[in-house]
PASE-264348 format. One record per residue (C-alpha): residue in three letters; z, x negated, y. Coordinates in steps of 0.1 Angstrom, whole numbers, padded with zeros to 4 digits, always signed. Each point is the difference from the previous one (the first is absolute). Example, Ala and Ser with C-alpha at 12.3 -4.5 7.8 and 13.67 -1.06 7.14 Angstrom:
// residues 2
Ala+0078-0123-0045Ser-0007-0014+0034
//
This chain:
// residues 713
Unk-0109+0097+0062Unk-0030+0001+0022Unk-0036-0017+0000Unk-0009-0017+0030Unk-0033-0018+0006Unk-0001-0046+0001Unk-0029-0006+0024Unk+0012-0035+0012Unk-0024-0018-0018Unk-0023+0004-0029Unk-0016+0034-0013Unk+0027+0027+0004Unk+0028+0007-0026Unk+0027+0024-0001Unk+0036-0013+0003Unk+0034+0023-0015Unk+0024+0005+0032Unk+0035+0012-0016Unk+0016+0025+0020Unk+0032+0015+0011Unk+0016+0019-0030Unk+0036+0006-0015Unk-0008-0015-0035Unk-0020-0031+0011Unk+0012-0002+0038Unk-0036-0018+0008Unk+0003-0021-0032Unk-0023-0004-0018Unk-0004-0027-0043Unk-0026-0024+0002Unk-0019+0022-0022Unk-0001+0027+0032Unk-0009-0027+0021Unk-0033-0012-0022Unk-0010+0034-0012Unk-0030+0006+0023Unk-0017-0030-0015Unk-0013+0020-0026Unk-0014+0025+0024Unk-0032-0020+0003Unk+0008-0020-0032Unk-0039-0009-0016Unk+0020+0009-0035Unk+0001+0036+0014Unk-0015+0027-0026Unk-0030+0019+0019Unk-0021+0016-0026Unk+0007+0013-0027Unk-0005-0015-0034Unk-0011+0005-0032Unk-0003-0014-0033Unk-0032+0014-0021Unk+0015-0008-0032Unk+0033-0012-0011Unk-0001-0038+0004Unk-0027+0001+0021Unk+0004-0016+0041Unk+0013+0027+0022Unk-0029+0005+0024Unk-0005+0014+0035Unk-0005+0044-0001Unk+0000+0028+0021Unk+0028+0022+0009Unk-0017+0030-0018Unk-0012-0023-0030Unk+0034-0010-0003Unk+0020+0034+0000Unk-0027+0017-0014Unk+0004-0028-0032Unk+0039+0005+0002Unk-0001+0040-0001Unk-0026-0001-0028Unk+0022-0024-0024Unk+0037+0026+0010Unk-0018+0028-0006Unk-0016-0009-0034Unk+0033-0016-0011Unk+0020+0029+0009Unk-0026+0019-0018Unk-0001-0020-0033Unk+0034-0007-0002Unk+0026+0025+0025Unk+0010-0010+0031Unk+0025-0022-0007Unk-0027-0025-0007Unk-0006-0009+0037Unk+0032-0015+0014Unk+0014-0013+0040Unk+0021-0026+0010Unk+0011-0001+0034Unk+0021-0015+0027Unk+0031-0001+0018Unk-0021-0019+0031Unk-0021+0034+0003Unk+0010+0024+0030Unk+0017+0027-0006Unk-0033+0017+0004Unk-0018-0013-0029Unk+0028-0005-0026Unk+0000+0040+0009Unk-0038+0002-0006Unk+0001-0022-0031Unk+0024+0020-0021Unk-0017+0034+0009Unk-0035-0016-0007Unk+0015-0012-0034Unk+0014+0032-0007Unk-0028+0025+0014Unk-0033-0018-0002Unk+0004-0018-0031Unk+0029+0019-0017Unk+0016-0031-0015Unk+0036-0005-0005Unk-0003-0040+0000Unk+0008-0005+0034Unk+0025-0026+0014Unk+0003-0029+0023Unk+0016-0035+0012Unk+0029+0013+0010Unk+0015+0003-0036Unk+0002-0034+0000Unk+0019-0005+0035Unk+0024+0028+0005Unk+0000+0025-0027Unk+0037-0012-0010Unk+0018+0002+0030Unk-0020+0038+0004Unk+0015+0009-0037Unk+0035-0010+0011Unk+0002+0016+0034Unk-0013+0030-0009Unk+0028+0004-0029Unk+0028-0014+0022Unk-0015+0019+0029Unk-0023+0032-0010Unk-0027-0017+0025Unk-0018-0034+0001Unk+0002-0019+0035Unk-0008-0037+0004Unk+0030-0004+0029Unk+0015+0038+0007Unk+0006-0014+0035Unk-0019-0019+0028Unk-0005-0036-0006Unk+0026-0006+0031Unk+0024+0012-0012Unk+0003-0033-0019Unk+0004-0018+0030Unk+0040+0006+0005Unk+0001-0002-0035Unk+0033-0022-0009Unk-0006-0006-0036Unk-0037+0001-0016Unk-0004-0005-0036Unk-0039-0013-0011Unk-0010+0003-0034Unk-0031-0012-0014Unk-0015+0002+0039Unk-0010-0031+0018Unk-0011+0013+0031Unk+0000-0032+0021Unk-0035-0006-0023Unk-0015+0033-0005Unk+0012+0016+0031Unk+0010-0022+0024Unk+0006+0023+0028Unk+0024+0016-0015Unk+0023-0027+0004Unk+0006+0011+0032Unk+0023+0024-0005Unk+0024-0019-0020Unk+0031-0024+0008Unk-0004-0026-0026Unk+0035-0005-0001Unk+0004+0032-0011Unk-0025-0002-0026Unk+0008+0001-0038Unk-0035-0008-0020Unk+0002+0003-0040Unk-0031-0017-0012Unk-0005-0024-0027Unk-0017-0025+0023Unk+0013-0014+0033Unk-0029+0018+0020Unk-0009-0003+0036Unk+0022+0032+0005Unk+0030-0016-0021Unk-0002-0035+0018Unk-0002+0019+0033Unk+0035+0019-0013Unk+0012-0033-0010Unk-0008-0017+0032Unk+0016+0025+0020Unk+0032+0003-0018Unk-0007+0030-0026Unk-0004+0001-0037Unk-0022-0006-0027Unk+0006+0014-0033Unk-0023-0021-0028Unk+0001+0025-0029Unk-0021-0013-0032Unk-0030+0018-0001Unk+0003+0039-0015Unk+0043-0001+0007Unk-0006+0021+0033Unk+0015+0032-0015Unk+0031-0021-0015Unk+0005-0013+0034Unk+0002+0031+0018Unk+0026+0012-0028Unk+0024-0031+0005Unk-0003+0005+0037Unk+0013+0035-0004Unk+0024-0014-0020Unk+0016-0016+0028Unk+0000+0026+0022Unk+0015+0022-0023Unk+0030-0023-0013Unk+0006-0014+0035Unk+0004+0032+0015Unk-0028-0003+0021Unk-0011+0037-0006Unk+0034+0020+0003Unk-0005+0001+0042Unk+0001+0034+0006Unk-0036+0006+0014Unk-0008-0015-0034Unk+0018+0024-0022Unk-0008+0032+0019Unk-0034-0011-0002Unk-0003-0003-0035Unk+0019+0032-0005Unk-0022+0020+0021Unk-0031-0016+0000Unk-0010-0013-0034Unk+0005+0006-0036Unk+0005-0018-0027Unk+0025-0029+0011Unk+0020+0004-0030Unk-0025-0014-0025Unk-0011-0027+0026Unk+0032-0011+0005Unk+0005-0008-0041Unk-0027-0022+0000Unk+0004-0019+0026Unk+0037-0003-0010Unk-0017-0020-0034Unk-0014-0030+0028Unk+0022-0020+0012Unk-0008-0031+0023Unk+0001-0027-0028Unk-0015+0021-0026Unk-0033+0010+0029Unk+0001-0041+0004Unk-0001-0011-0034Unk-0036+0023-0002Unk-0013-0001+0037Unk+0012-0038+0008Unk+0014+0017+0030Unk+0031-0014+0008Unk+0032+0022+0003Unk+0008-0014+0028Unk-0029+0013+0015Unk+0002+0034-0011Unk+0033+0002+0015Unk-0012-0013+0033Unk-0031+0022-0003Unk+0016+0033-0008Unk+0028-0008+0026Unk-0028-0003+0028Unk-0019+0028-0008Unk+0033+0024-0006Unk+0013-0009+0035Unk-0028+0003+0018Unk+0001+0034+0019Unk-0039+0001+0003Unk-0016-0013-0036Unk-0034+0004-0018Unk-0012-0009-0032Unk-0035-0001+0000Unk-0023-0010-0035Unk-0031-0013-0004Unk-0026-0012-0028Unk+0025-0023-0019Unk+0024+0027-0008Unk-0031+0020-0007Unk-0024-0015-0023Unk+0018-0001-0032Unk+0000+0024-0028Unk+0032+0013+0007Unk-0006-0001+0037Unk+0009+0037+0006Unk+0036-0013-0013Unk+0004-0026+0018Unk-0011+0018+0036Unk+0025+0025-0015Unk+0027-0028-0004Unk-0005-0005+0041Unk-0002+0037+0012Unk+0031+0004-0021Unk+0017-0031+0018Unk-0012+0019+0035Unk+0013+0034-0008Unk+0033-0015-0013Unk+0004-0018+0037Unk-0010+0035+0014Unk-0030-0019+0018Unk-0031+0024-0006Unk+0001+0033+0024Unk+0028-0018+0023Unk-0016-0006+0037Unk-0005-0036+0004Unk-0002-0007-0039Unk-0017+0001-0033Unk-0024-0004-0026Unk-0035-0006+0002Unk-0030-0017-0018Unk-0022-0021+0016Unk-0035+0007-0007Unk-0029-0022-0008Unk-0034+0010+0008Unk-0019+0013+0034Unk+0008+0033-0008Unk+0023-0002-0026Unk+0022+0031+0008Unk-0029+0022+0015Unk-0024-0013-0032Unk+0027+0017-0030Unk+0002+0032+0015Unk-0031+0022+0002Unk-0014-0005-0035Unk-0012-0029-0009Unk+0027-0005-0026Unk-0004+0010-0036Unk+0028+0028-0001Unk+0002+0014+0039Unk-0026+0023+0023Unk+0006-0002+0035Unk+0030-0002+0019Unk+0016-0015-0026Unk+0000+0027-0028Unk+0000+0001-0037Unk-0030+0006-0015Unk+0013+0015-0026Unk+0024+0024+0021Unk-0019+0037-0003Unk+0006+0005+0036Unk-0010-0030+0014Unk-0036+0002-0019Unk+0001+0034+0017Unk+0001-0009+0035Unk-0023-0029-0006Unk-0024+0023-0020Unk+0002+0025+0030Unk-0010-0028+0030Unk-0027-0015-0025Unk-0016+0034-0005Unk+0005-0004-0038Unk+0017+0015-0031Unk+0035-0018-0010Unk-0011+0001-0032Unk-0032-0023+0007Unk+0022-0026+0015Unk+0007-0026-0028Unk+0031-0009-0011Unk+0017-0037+0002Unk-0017-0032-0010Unk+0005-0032-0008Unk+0020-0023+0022Unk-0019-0030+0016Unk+0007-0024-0030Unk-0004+0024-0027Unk-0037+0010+0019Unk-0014-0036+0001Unk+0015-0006-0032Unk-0021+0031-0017Unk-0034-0006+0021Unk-0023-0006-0028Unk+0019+0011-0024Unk-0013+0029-0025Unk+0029+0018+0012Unk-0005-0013+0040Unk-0016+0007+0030Unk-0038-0015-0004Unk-0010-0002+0040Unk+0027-0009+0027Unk-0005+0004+0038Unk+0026-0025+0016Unk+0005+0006+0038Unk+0024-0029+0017Unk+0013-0022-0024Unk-0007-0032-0025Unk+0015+0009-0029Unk-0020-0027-0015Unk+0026-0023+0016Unk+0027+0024+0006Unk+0005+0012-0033Unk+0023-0012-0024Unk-0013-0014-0027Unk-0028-0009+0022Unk-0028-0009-0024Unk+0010+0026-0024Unk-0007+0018+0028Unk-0038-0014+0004Unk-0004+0005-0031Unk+0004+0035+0000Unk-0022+0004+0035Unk-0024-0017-0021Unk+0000+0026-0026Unk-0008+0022+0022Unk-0039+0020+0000Unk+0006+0002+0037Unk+0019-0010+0027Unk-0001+0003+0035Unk+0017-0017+0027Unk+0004+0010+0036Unk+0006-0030+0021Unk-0007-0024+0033Unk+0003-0030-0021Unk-0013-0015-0031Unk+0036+0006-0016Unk+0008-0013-0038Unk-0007+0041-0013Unk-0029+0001+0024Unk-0016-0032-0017Unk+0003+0025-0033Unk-0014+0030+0013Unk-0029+0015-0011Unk-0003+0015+0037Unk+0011-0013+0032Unk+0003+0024+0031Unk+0006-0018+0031Unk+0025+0018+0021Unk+0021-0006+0033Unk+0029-0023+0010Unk+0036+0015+0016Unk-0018-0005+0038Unk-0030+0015-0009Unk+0013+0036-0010Unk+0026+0028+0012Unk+0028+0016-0015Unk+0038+0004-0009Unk+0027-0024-0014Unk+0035+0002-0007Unk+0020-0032+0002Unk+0032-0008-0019Unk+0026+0021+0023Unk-0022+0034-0010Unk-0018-0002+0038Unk-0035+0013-0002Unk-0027-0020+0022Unk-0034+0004+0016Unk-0020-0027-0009Unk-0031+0004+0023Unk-0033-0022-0008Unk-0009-0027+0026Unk-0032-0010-0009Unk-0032+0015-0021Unk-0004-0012-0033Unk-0034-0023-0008Unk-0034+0015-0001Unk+0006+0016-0043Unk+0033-0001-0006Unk+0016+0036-0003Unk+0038+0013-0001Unk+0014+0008-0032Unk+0007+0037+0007Unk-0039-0001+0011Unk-0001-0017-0039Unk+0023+0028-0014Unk-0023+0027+0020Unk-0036-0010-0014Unk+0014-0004-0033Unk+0018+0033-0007Unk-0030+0017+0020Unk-0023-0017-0027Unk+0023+0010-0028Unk-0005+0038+0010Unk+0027+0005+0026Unk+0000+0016+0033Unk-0003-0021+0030Unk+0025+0014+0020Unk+0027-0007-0030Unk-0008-0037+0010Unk-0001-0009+0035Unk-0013-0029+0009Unk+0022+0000+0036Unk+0036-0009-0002Unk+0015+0029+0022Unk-0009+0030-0021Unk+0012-0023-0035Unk+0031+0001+0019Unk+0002+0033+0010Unk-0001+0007-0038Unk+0027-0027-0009Unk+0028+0020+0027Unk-0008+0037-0018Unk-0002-0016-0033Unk+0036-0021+0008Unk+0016+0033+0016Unk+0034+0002-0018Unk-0001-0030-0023Unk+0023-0025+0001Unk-0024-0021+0023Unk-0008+0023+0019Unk-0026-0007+0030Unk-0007+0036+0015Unk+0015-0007+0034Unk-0020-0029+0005Unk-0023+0009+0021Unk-0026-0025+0010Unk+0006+0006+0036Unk+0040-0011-0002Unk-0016-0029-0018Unk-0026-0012+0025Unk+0028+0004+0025Unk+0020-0026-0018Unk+0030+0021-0005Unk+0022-0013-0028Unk-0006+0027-0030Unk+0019-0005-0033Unk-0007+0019-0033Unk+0010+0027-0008Unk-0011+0016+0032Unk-0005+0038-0008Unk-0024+0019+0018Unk+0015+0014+0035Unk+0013-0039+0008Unk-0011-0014+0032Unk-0025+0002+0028Unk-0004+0038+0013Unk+0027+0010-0024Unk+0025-0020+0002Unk+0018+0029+0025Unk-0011+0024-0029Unk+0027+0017-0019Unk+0018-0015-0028Unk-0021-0032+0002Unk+0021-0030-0005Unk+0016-0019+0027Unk-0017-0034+0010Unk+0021-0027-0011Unk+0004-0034+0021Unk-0008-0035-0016Unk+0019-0028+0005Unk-0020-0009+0035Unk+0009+0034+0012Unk-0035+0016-0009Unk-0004+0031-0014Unk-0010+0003-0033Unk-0018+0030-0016Unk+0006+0009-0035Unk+0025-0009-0020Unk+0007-0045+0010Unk+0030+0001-0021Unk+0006+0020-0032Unk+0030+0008-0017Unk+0024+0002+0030Unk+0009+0033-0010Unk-0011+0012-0040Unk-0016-0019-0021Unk-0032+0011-0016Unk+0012+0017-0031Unk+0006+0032-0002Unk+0038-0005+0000Unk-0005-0025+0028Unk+0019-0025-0016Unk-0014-0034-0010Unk+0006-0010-0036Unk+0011-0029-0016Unk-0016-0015-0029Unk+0018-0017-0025Unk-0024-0029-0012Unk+0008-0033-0020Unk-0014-0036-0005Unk-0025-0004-0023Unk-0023-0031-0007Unk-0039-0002+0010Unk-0022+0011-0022Unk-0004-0041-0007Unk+0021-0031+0006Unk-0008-0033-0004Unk+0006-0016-0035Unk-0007-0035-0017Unk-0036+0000+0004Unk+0002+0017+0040Unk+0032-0015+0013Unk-0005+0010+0038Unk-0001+0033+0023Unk-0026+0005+0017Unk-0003+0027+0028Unk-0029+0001+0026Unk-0005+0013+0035Unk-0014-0005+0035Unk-0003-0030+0026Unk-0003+0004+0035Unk-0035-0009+0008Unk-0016+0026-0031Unk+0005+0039-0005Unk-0005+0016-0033Unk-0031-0015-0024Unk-0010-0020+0029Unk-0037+0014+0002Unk+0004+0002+0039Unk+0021-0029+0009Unk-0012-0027-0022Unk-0034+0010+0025Unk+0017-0011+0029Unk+0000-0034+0001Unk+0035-0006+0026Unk+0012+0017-0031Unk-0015-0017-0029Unk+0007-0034+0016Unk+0033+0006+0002Unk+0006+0012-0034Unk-0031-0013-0018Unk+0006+0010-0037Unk+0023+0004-0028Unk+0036-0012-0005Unk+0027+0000-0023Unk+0038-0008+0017Unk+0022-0023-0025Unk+0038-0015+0004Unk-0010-0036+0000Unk+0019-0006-0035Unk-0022+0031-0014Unk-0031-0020+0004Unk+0011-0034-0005Unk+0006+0014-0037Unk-0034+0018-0004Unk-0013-0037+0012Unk-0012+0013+0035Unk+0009-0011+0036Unk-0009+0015+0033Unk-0038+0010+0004Unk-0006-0012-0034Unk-0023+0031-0019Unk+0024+0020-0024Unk-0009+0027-0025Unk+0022+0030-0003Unk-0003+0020-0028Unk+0015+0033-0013Unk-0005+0023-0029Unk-0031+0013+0013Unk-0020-0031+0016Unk+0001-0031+0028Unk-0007-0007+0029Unk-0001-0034+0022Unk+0014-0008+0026Unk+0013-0029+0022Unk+0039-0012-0005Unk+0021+0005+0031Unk+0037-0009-0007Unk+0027+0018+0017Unk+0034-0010-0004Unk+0014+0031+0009Unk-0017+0022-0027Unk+0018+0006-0030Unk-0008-0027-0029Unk-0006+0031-0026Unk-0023+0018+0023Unk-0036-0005+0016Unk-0020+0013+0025Unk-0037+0007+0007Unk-0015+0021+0030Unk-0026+0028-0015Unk-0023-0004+0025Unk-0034-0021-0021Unk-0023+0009-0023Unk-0013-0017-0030Unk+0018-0028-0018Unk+0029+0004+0025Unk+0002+0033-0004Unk+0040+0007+0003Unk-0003+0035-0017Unk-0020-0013-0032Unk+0038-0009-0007Unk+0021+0031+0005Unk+0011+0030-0020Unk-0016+0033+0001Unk+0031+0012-0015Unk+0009+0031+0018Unk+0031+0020+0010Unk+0006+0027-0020Unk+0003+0023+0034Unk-0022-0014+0028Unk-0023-0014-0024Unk+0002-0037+0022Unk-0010-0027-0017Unk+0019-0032-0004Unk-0015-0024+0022Unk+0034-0014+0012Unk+0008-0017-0035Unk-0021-0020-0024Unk+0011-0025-0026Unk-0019-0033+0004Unk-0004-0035-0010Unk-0014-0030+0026Unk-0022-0022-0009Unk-0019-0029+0012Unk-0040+0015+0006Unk-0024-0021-0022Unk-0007-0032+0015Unk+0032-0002+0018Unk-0001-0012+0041Unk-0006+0017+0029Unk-0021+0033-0001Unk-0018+0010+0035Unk+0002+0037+0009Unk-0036+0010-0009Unk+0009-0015-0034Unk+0021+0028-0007Unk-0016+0031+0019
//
């Protein structure tokens, strides 16, 4: 999308003008629409700010006073008690660029190991999975048109008609089989135009897969020929697949899911005859603590149909931040260095050493995953000063005011935002940095397509970039400045050579194909495109759907997979209950997620006030005969409590939801506060915690009536 100027009346404003492009084709959410109102917002962050002592006002400060104060407090904690003391937390709404300069600033100018990000708590699952399945990590392996003469498209846990509405565009709703507990926008919009919806009770994802491979097994919907030689040639591990599925049958998946058999039936038959299918996942098959399963369950169900690595099919996972795909591969993860390698892989830390100018030995080894780090800051044991670049886990987290708590503990934290955010509110410092139109750089959308994002405008008079941040501070903490640039380009630069021959691998990506707008897919090796695409042995250019050539590789798999062997495997995984379900004293389900008008913790759009009109403040979706027996009707004010806290909200009854299940967008802070009710309990592989599945009671809020938005913000 572009900036363009308003000058019809009034002082002038800048407008967002969507244009032409495969994913969005010109569309654009409401949120796009509204998001250069907080361009010139008078909430914007332009000086920085610090506190003198803790509890103390934060008060207006120089950039030097500021960084020098930060440096001082790292260096004396790393000092006093190691390195590990002074801990990040970053973003998966960071350009590629700066989630690349965050993890090497972590690593080489502080030397901590407590390093992680957002991201863990939006796609980490589905990354888990398909790498296992796979050998390489991909939100869709192919363009996103290819979905568009998709004739079967299986939706699990995704409701894109809310969180990314243009995506809707490239699918047939008739074709359109949604499994989510709730009837969503994206379900209704199936159901309207004559596909399926699948209504799973909350945590029964993986089951469900199992009893649809059932049916395909027993009703012979996998012995096609194509089918067979695929599985023999292409994957291992049916055999053991096979047995458990064989232990699902349609009433048995029913009696636990509440999915009909019937609807299996009909659902496995649509999606086995379909000569173009995709199964594609999302947050509510992911955030459970046996999420890697479950995403397991559905690759399983995919490679069984011989759907991933077949032109015109597959699987893929849609992913949920700004950069969500281009944000969890160049270090800013716990357990990976750039180009998505292990940190703990000896040659891996010896490329990265070699491009960083450092030892592999002084590179630190793997830290704590994002809720294990805030759950440790303060701690004896923990992290006692956290720089957060990006998010809100003061909202975000699960566990949310366990999670305050613990940034509370803190002797310093430091927050680099635009915004007064939740975290910022908590920090000790505040540096004011820029917004997405005020900066340059790289990002890599959910097909793998790296783009030039190019700034339109100057930031205001004090506010500086966050790699100008990361630059003063590692300068100031006794690094050289030319390990730090400031300017995006030369970052970059370092990001391709420190990619080269890593499973995401950005060395052809020259910035030159990518301010010409050509279509460039990771992995793109170096010798791809441009001057040397006539050079010799440099892959082929491969045409998208529209006829374009693409550079790179658009769709993977078509050949090998990415294990050695090149054979995908498939993982034999059972049903298992959440970590909690609901019992005598909390009877219901509840599971959480977004609404259309709001995007993560809400610290932007509940600043736009189109937005926050629209969706004003919390809610909480009950079946009618739910809240007629906690006492409550529609708008009446309702507490929902868990195991670890309430929060209020206003009743909305749906008679479509499930009676054992509720609903609440995660979106507010304070008292309606969605994540003070979830689990932190975490997936033994991906480390995801279990924001999909609480066990709660409702109850009317004291006093009873009708509670006004502010009441519960």
């Amino acid at each position: 999308m572009t900036l363009t100027p308003e000058t019809e009346s009034g002082p002038a404003r800048l407008s967002v003008t969507p244009r032409e492009f495969p994913t969005n084709r010109g569309g654009l959410c409401q949120k796009g629409w509204t998001s250069a109102q907080l361009l010139d917002s008078p909430e914007r962050l332009t000086t920085p700010l610090v506190r003198d002592t803790k509890g103390a006002p934060l008060r207006e400060a120089s950039w030097d006073e500021a960084l020098d104060l930060v440096a001082r407090r790292f260096l004396a904690l790393r000092e006093e008690r190691g390195a590990d003391s002074v801990a990040v937390f970053g973003s998966g709404g960071l350009t590629n660029e700066k989630a690349y300069a965050l993890g090497k600033f972590a690593r080489v100018a502080l030397g901590t190991s407590q390093i992680d990000y957002n991201g863990r708590f939006c796609m980490s699952s589905a990354a888990a999975a398909g790498n296992k399945a796979f050998g390489l990590d991909r939100g869709l392996p192919f363009p996103v048109t290819d979905l568009d003469d998709s004739e079967a498209v299986v939706l699990v846990g995704a409701n894109p008609a809310e969180t990314m509405p243009p995506l809707m565009g490239h699918f047939d709703p008739a074709r359109l089989i949604v499994v989510d507990p709730r009837r969503t926008a994206t379900a209704q919009a199936a159901l309207d135009g004559g596909g399926l919806h699948l209504q799973p009770a909350p945590g029964t994802d993986l089951a469900l897969a199992l009893g649809l491979l059932h049916v395909a097994l027993v009703e012979g919907h996998l012995d096609t020929p194509h089918r067979t030689a695929y599985r023999a040639e292409r994957t291992v591990g049916w055999e053991d697949v096979r047995q458990c599925a064989a232990r699902w049958w349609p009433e048995r998946t029913e009696r636990l899911t509440g999915v009909a058999a019937a609807d299996l039936r009909r659902a496995a038959a649509a999606l086995a005859r379909a000569r173009r299918a995709h199964i594609l996942t999302g947050r509510g098959a992911e955030q459970h603590s046996k999420g890697v399963d479950t995403v397991s369950a559905w690759i399983d169900l995919a490679l069984a149909l011989g759907l991933p690595g077949t032109p015109g099919s597959g699987y893929g996972c849609l992913t949920g931040q700004g950069n969500g795909q281009g944000g969890r591969e160049h270090g800013q993860k716990a357990d990976q260095l750039p180009g998505y390698r292990h940190i703990e892989d000896p040659t891996a830390r010896e490329h990265i050493a070699g491009i960083w100018g450092v030892t592999p030995e002084s590179l630190p080894g793997a830290g704590r995953s994002a809720w294990e780090l805030l759950d440790a800051l303060g701690t004896p044991e923990g992290p006692a000063a956290l720089l957060v670049m990006g998010s809100n886990p003061a909202v975000s987290a699960p566990r949310a005011r366990r999670a305050v708590e613990r940034l509370r503990a803190l002797d310093l934290l430091v927050v680099a935002d635009f915004l007064r955010s939740e975290t910022a509110e908590l920090a000790d410092v505040v540096l004011p940095v820029t917004m997405w139109a005020e900066e340059s750089g790289t990002m890599t959308n959910l097909e793998g397509r790296v783009l030039r994002r190019r700034a339109a405008q100057a930031p205001p008079p004090g506010v500086r970039t966050d790699l100008e941040v990361l630059h003063g501070l590692a300068v100031r903490l006794g690094r050289s400045a030319h390990e730090f640039p400031a300017d995006p380009a030369p970052v970059f630069d370092e990001l391709r050579r420190a990619s080269a021959g890593g499973t995401a691998d950005y060395a052809g990506a020259a910035p030159e194909l990518l301010d010409a707008g050509e279509a460039v897919y990771w992995p793109v090796r170096e010798g791809t495109g441009g001057s040397v695409r006539e050079a010799a042995g440099g892959p082929e250019p491969e045409a998208t759907r529209d006829g374009a050539e693409a550079l790179g590789t658009p769709r993977l798999f078509l050949d090998r997979f990415a294990h050695p062997d090149g054979r995908a495997r498939f993982l034999p995984v059972e049903h298992r209950e959440a970590a909690e379900l609901p019992d005598a004293e909390h009877p219901l389900y509840a599971t959480t997620g977004r609404q259309l008008q709001h995007y993560q913790s809400g610290a932007q759009t509940r600043r736009v006030p189109e937005l926050l009109a629209a969706a004003p403040g919390p809610y909480v979706e009950v079946h009618p005969d739910t809240a007629r027996r906690a006492g409550l009707a529609d708008g009446d004010a309702a507490r929902v409590v868990s195991r670890r806290g309430a929060v209020l909200a206003r009743t909305r009854c749906v008679p479509s939801l499930r009676p054992d299940t509720v609903f609440l967008p995660f979106h507010f802070p304070g008292e309606g506060a969605a994540n003070a009710l979830t689990n932190p309990a975490l997936d033994p592989v991906s480390r995801m915690p279990e924001f999909k599945l609480s066990a709660v009671r409702l109850e009317r809020a004291d006093g009873g009536g009708v509670m006004s938005p502010e009441e519960a913000v």
